[in-house]
N, C-alpha and C positions, 0 to 999 in steps of 0.2 A: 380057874382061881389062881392068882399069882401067891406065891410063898413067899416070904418076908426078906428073902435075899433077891430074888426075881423083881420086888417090887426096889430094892434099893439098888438095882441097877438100872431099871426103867427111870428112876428119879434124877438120878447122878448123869445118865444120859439127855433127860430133857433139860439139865441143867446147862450142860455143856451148848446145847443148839442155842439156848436161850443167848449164854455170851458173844458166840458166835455170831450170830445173826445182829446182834447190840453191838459187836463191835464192825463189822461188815459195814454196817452204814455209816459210820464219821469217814469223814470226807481226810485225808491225811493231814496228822497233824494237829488236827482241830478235835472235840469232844465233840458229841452226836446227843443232842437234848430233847427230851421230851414237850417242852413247850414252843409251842408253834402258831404261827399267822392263822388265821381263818377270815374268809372272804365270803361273805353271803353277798350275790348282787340280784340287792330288793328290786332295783331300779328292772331286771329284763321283766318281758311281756308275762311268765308266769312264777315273776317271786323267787325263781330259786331257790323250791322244798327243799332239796338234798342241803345244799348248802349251808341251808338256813338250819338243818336238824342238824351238822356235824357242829356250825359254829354251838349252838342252842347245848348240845350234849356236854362242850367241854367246858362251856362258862358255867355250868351246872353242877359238873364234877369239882368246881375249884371255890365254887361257892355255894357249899349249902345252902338251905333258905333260899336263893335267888333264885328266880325265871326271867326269861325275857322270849319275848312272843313279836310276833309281825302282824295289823290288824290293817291290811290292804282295801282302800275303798269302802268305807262301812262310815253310817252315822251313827252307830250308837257303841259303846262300849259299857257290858253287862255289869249288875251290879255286884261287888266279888267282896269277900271277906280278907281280903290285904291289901295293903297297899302299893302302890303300882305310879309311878313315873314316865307316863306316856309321851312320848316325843313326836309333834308333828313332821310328819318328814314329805307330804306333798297334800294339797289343797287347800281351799279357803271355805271357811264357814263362817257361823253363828253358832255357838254350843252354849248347853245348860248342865249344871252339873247337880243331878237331884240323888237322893238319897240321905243326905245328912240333916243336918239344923235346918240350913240356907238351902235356898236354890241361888247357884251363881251364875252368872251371863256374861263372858265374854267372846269378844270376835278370835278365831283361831287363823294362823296362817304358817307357812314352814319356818322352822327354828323357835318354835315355841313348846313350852311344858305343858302339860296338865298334870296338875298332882291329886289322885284322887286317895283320897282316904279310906278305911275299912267300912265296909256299907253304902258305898258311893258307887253311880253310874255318871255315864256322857250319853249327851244327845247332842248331835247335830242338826243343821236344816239342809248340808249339803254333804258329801264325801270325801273324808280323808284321809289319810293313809298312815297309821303311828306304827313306832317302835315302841314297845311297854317295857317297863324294866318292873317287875313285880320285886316287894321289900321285904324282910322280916320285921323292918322296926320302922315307926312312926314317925311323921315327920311332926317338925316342931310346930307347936299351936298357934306361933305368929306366923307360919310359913303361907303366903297366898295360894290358893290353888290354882292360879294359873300365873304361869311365867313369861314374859314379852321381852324378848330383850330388846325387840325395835320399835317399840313403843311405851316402855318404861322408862320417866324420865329418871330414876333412881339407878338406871345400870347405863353405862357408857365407857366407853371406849378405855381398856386398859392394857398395854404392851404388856407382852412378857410370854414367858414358856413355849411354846411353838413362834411365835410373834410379839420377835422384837424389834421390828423394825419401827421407825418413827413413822406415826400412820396405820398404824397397823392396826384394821378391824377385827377387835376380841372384847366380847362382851360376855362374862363371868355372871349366869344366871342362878348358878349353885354353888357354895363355895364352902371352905373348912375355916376360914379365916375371919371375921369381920370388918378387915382393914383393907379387904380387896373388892367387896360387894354385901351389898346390903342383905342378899339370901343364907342362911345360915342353915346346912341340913351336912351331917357327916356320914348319912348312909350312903349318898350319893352325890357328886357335884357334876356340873355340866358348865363347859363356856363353848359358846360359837364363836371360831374366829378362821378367818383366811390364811393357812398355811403356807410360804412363798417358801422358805430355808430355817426350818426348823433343825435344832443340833440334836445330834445323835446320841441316845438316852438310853434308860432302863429302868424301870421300879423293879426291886429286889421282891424275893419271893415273901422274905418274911419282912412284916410289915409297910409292905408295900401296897400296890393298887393294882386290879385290873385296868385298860384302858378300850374306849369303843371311838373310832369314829364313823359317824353318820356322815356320809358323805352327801350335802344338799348341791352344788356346783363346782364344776373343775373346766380349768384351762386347758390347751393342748401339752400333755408332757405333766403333766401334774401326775403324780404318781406317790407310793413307800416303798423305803428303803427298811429292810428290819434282819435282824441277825438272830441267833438261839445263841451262840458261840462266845458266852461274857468271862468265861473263862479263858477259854485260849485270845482274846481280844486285850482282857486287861492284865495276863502273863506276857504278853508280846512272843508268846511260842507261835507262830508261826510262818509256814516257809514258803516259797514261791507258790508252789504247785498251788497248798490250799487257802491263799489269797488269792485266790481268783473264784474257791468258793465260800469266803467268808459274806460276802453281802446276799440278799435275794430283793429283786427288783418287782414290784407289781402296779402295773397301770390302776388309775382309778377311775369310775364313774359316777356318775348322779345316782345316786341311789344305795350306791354300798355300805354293806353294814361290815366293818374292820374289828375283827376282835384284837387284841396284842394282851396276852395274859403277862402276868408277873415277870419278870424273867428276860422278856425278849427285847432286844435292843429295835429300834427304832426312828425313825426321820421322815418327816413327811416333807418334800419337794414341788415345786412347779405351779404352784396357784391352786389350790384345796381348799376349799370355803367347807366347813365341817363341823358340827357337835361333837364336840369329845367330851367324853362319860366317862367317868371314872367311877368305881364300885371296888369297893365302901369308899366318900370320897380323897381329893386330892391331902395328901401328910407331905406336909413340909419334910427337907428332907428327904424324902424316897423319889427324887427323880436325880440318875446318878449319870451324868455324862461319861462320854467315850471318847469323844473326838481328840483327845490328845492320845490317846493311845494308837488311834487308825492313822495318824498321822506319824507317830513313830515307826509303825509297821512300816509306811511309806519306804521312809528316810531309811532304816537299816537295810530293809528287802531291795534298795534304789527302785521302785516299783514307779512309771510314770506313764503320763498317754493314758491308753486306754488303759492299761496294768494297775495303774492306780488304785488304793482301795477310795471312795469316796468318803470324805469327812466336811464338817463345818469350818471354816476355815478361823473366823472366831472366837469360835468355841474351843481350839485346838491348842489354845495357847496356852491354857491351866487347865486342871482338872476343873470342873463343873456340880454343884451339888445342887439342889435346890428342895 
């Protein structure tokens, strides 16, 4: 049995390891953050359990209320008492959505929604493979339950946020705004659009968003860029040594499910055709650029070649808010 001084030594020493060990990991120079990338790749041959439970655990921790589940090869999706935002991510069918008033019918294919409501099931006539984002709160009573963004003539082609280019395939199926798409729901928004050189970004912890890309198709070389480091990034504290680990580089695939919680800085490169989900959805405002700061880092550190930190090169000329 420890004695009341025995025990306030045991405490004051696992305090000590605690910092130690929290300061052991920042890279010099730089801060050592607790939010981090998570890569589930839905796309290999068995799903990527581990994966998929480490992403699944931390976007659960960060949002109450919320689940998100992987429902691989299956025509039916059970009938559940919340509502859930399933995203097709491989197949083609014919589905029915029974349970509520209506039975609905439409054709499903990748980059489409189903929104099912509380007491609401999916039947398909073939297999397909969703991402589900389970909700706490309802979606709006004009919202349709199924979302098509390449076959609704009501959503079409809008540049912006990852894809600004002129041409640029992003079509905004869920949205916070009314003046950008017709879908109106703020627990959740989604747009699919082709990533080529999106600018280097961050939604803040407090009142900000999580963000998901569903990765449907990628180029050679398509790949994220994402940072923890928004502190030492937008103080410009840092020195040679830990600019070389300020960025973290991750190839992508067909199939990947990308967490980037609150907090993490981010850039998707190379040709990324992807759903990006945002939970609860996109606030104006909470997408905070960086690129004039990685580019100051440049210039002061003379960092070039490969040394270089990578930035937007557009994006780099003012600060960035959106």
């Amino acid at each position: 049995m420890y004695s009341p001084s025995r025990l306030t030594t045991v405490a004051i020493t696992y305090l000590l390891l605690f910092l130690l060990v929290g300061c052991a990991g920042a890279p010099g120079g730089i801060e050592n953050r607790e939010v981090r990338l998570s890569i589930a790749r839905l796309g290999a041959p068995n799903g990527d359990p581990d994966g998929f439970a480490a992403l699944r655990s931390a976007f659960r921790l960060r949002n109450p209320g919320h689940d998100v589940s992987f429902q691989k090869n299956t025509r039916a999706l059970v009938t559940y008492s919340k509502t859930r935002a399933a995203f097709v991510q491989s197949g083609e069918a014919r589905a029915e959505i029974s349970g509520g008033l209506l039975h609905r019918i439409s054709n499903l294919s990748v980059g489409d929604i189903v929104i099912l409501r509380p007491g609401e099931g999916l039947l398909a006539d073939k297999q397909l493979s969703f991402v589900v984002f389970e909700l706490p709160d309802n979606p709006p009573q004009e919202l349709p339950s199924y979302v098509r963004p390449d076959w609704d003539p009501s959503i079409t082609d809008t540049p912006g946020g990852c894809a600004e280019e002129e041409g640029a395939y992003r079509r905004i199926l869920l949205t916070w705004k009314p003046e950008v798409g017709p879908y109106i729901w703020h627990g959740i928004n989604a747009h699919r659009v082709r990533i080529s050189d999106s600018f280097s970004h961050y939604h803040p912890v407090v009142g900000g968003f999580d963000e998901f890309y569903l990765v449907q198709m990628v180029q050679p070389g398509g790949c994220i860029l994402t940072s923890p480091h928004v502190k030492a990034i937008e103080s410009r504290n840092v020195n040679r040594d830990s600019a070389a680990k300020l960025i973290r580089r991750d190839d992508l695939d067909v199939g990947d499910l990308v967490y980037l919680p609150r907090g993490l800085i981010h850039r998707g490169l190379g040709g990324v055709l992807a759903q990006v989900i945002t939970v609860p959805g996109f606030r104006p405002g909470a997408e905070i650029g960086v690129d004039h700061h990685l580019r100051a880092i440049n210039e002061q550190l003379q960092l070039s070649d490969e040394k270089a930190i990578p930035y937007h090169l557009n994006a780099s000329l003012e600060a960035v808010v959106k």
